[in-house]
N, C-alpha and C positions, 0 to 999 in steps of 0.2 A: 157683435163684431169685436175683435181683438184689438187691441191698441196697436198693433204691426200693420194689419189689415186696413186703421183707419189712418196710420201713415201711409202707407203703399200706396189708398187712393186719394189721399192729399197728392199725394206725387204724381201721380195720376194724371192727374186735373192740372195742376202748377202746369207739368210739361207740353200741355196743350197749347201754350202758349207759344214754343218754339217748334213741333212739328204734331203731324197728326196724328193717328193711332195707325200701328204696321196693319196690313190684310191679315186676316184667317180665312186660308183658301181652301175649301175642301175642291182634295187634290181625285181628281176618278179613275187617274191610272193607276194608283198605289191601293185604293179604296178595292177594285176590280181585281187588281191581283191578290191582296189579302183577305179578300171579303168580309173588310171591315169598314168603319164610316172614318175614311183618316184626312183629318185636316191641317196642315201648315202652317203655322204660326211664321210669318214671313219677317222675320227681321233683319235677312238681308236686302231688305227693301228700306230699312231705316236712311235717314238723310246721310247717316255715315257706312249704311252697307252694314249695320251690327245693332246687336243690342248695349252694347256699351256704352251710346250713349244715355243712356236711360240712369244709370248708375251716375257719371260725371256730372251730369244736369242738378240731381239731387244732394250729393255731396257739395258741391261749388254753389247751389243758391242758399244754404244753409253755415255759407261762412261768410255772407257779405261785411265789408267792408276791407275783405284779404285783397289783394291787389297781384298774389307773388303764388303760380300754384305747383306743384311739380310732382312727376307723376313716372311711373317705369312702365312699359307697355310689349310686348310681341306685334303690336299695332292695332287691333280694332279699339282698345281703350285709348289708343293716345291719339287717334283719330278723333273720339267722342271728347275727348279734354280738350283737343286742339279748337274743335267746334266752337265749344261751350267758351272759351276763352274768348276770341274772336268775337262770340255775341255775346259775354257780357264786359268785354272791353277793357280783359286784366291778362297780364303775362303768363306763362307758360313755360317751363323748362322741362323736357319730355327727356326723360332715357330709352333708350330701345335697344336689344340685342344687335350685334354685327351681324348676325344672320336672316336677321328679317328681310322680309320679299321688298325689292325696289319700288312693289306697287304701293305697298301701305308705307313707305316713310314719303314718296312722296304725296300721297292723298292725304296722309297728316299735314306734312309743310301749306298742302292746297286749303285742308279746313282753316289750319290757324293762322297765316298768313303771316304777316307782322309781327303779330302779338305771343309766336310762340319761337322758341329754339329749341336746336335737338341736337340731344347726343348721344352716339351709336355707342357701348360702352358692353363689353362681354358677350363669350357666345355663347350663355345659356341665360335664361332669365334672371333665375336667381342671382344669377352676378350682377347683369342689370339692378335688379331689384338693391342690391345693398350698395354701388354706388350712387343711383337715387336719393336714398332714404342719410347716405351719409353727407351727399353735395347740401340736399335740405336742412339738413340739421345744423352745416357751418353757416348757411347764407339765409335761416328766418323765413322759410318758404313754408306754403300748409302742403303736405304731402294726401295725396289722393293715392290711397290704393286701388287696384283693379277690382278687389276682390273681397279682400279682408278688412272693412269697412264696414260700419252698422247704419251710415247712411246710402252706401254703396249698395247693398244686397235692397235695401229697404226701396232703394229706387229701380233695380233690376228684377225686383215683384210686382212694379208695374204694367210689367208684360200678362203676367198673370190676371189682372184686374181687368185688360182689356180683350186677353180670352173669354171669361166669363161674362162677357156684357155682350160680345159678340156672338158667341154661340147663345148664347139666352140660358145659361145656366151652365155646370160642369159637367166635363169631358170624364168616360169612365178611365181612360188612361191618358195620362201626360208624359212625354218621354222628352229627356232633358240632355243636354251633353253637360259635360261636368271639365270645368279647365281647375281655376283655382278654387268653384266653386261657389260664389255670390248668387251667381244667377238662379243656380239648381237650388240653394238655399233660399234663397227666396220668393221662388215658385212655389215651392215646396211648402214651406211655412205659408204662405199664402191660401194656399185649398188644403193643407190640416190634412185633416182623417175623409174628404168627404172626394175624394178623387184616389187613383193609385198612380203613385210619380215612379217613373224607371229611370236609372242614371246610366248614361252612355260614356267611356272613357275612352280613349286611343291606349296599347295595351303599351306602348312608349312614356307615357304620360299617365299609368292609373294611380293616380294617389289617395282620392276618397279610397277605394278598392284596400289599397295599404295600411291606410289610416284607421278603417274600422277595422280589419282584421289585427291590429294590432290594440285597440281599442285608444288611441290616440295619435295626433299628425305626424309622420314622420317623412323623413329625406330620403327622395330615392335615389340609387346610387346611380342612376343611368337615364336619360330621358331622350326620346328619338323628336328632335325640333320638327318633323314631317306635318304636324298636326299643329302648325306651331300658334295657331288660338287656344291648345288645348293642352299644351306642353306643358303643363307647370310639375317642378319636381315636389310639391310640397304642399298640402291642403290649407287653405285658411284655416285659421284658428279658431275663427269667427261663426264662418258658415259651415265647420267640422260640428263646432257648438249644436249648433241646428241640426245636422244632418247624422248624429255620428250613433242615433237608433235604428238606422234604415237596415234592414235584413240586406244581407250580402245576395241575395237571390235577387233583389230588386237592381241588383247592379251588372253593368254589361262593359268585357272590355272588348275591343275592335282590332284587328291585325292593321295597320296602315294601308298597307297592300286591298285589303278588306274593303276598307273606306271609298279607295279609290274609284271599284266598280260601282259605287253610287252617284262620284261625283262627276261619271263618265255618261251615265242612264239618264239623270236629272237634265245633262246639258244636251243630249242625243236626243230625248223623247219628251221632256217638259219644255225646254228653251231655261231652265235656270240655271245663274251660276253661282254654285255656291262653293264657296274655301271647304280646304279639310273639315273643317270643327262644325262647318255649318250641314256636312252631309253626315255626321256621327246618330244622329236621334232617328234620320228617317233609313238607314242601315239597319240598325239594332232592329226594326219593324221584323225581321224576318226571323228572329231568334226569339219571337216572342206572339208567334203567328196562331199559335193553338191555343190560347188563352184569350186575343183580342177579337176573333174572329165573330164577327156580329156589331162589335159595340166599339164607338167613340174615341178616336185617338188622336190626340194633337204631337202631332212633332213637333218642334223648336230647332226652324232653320236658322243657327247662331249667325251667322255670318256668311257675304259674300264678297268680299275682300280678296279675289283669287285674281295670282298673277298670272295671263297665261302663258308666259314663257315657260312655268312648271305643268304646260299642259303634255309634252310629250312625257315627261318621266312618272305622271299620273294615269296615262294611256296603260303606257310600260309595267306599271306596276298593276292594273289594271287585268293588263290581261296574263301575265301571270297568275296572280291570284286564282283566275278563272278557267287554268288551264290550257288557255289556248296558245299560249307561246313557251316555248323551253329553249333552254340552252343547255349546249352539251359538248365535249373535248368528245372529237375522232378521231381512232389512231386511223389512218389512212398511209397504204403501201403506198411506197414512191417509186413506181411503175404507168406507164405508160395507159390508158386506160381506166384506170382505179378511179377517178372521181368521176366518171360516168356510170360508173356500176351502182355508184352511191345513190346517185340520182335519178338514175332507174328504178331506184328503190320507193321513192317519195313519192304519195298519192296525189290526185288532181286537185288537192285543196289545202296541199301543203307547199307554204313560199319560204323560199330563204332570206330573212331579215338582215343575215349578219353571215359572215362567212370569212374566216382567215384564217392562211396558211401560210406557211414559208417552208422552205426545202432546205434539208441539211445532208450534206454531202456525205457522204459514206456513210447511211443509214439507212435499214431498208424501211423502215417507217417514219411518218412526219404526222404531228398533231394540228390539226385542224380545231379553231374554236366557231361553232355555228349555232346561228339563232334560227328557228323554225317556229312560222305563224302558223295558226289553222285554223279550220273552222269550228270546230268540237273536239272537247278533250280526248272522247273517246280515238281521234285518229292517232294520237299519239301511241297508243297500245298495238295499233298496226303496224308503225312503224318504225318501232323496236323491237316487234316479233320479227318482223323480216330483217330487219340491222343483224338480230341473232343466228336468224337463220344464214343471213350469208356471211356468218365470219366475222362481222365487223366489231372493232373491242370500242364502246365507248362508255362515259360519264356523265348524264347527268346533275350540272351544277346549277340548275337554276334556283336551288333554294338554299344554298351555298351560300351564306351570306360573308363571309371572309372576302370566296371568291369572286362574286355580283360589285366586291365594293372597285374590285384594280379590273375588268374584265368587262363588268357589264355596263 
């Protein structure tokens, strides 16, 4: 056993003293559809909904006698800090994006109680991240990073340890989602050469993806916060360290829109709910369905930290993705009649979601913006064969992202 290995299950063991070990569920609707043995490493079952705690626990019992901790989070990390604070009865100063979901700053305020304060501070992390690390440096705090930490990753390969104990040996594939990186380093280092690890990114947030192909971490110039467990603009250093010989084949990035149709399946047909980042590993299953099919796959659900007030624009984005809803600019004659021709037009499983028009005087045309649901994609091919065949001039904008941003 490696010296990482016989930390991880020190850590292990230590953390059994604050909560128990997450489920590994082998899941039979995913198993069934892939025809493979696919089991769910449930960490959104953790006492914080993440695996982040696992990370916090380990870095903060390896600095006793600190009193002062401060930490930059997107929120399942400063959830697990806020925790950990609370039970061992030391302060807390948490940074978090302005853009983070109302559910996790106040499930952090609810872990840490007392014992922690927060401050909303830039709307991407990285800015977070270096107002953090500068508040810390004026006011003598020990700074806990998410990620980029060698006690950090070494605690979030605990999950690993308890993979392996529980399946009674190793998984032929492990599939990971990858934020800053800690965890998927950790895992990773943990089962070596003797499993095969896939890394899952949001294609908003790929930076391992960036980082090896450039053959070290770099800044990305744009990050979509949608995925916002998984947003980071920039790979640790630490667990780049680790990771940065993994063949770029072994890596997966995800359309957001993508993401969503999993995290709409998991809560329609298993009952779980799991955030963006937590539905990234058991996504990727289908882009790597030829290869695992027979044998052994643990997914890593990161997190379920999901607010639902982001449940309809994940619906939305949902069925998009999948075809089933378009939006599109109609020019429509301004004549008497004309929007019932339209409608004549529409099959029995096609509904109007959305529909606006207004009338402009002395013109014999007016632009209509309509949303149309359906039941399979294919209707839509019906529906603009006849749109053509009767004359009608319209646009398709639904994958118009300019126009989806002021419209949709």
């Amino acid at each position: 056993m490696s010296d990482f290995q016989t930390r991880a299950r020190a850590a292990e063991a230590a953390m059994r003293s604050v909560f128990d070990p997450t489920p590994l569920q082998r899941n039979v609707h995913l198993s069934e559809r892939f025809g493979a043995d696919i089991w769910l490493k449930r960490e959104d079952l953790s006492p914080v909904r993440s695996y982040k705690i696992r990370g916090a626990f380990n870095a903060m019992r390896k600095q006793e006698g600190r009193d002062l901790f401060v930490c930059a989070s997107a929120g399942n990390h400063a959830q697990g800090v806020a925790f950990m604070c609370r039970h061992m009865g030391v302060r807390g100063v948490i940074f978090m994006p302005v853009t983070t979901p109302q559910q996790k700053i106040q499930k952090t305020r609810m872990f840490g109680g007392d014992q922690i304060e927060i401050h909303l501070i830039g709307d991407y992390f990285d800015d977070t991240l270096a107002a953090a690390r500068a508040w810390c440096e004026r006011e003598g705090g020990h700074f806990l990073s998410p990620f980029d930490d060698d006690d950090v990753i070494e605690g979030q390969a605990s999950l690993a340890v308890e993979i392996e104990e529980q399946l009674g040996g190793v998984p032929d594939h492990v599939v990971l989602p990858v934020g800053g990186g800690g965890m998927s380093a950790g895992v990773a280092t943990w089962f070596g050469d003797r499993t095969h690890c896939l890394f899952v990114e949001p294609s908003g947030g790929a930076c391992l993806r960036a980082a090896i192909a450039a053959g070290h971490p770099v800044t990305l110039d744009h990050v979509d916060t949608f995925v916002d467990g998984a947003a980071v603009g920039r790979i640790g250093e630490r667990p780049f360290a680790l990771l940065r010989d993994r063949p770029l084949s072994d890596l997966f990035v995800l359309s957001e829109d993508r993401i969503c149709t999993t995290i709409i399946e998991m809560l329609n047909v298993e009952g779980i709910v799991l955030e963006p980042a937590g539905a990234l590993a058991i996504e990727a299953i289908a882009d790597v369905q030829s290869f695992i099919r027979g044998r052994s796959v643990v997914c890593v659900t990161s997190g379920g930290n999901f607010d639902f007030e982001r449940l309809p624009e994940v619906k939305e984005r949902a069925q998009r993705y999948s075809g089933v809803k378009k939006y599109f600019l109609l020019r429509l004659p301004q004549r008497p009649g004309a929007l019932r021709d339209f409608l004549d037009i529409l099959g029995p499983d096609d509904d109007i979601a959305r529909f606006e028009y207004m009338k402009k005087s002395a013109r014999n045309f007016g632009s209509v913006l309509i949303g149309i649901e359906t039941s399979k994609p294919e209707n839509f091919v019906r529906l603009f064969a006849h749109l053509d065949d009767a004359g009608f001039t319209y646009t398709d904008i639904t994958n118009d992202d300019t126009l989806a941003q002021f419209v949709i």
